[in-house]
N, C-alpha and C positions, 0 to 999 in steps of 0.2 A: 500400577503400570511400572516396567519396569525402567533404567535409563535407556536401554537401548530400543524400546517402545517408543520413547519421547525424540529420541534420535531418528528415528522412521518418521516419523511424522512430522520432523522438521524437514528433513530430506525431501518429501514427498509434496507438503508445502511449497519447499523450495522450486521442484520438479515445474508443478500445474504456474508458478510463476514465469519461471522463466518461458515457459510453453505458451502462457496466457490461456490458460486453462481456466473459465470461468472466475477470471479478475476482473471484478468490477469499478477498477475505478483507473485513470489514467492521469498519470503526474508529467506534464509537459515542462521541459525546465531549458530552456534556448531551445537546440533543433534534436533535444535526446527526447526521447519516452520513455518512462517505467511502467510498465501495468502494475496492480498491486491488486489485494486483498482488503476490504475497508473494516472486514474481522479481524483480522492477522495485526492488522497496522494502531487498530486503535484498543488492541487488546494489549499490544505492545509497548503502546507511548502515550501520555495521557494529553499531550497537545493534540494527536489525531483522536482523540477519545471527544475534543470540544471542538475540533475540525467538524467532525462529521455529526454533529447535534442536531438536532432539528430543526432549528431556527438558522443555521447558517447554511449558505446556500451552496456547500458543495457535496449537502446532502444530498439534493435534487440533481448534480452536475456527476456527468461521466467521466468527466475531464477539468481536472486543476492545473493553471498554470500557474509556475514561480518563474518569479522576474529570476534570471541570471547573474543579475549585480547584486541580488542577496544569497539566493541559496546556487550553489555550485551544481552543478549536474553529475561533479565527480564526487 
């Protein structure tokens, strides 16, 4: 593939997000929401790689919240 293959497909990623286009997972952080990707997210960062493991339970959950006095919603 070429770079401008992988750049479409970031793009297009980005697209179905921001759309909420078949985002399965939702990050509540004070009174903001993010939909996300739980593919996208934990192929990208290896803390969401052991977020979403099997034994922790926001494998089962549609929606994660973060306290606000830890992670920023900005």
């Amino acid at each position: 593939m070429s770079l401008e293959d992988y750049r479409e497909i970031l793009q297009r990623q980005n697209k179905f997000r921001k759309e909420n286009i078949d985002c399965d997972v939702v990050f509540k952080i004070g009174g903001k929401t993010f939909p996300a990707h739980r593919f996208v997210l934990k192929a990208r960062m290896e803390f969401f790689e052991k977020m979403f493991e099997a034994n922790m339970k926001e494998t089962k959950e549609s929606v994660v919240k973060f306290d606000p006095e830890i992670v920023s919603p900005d």
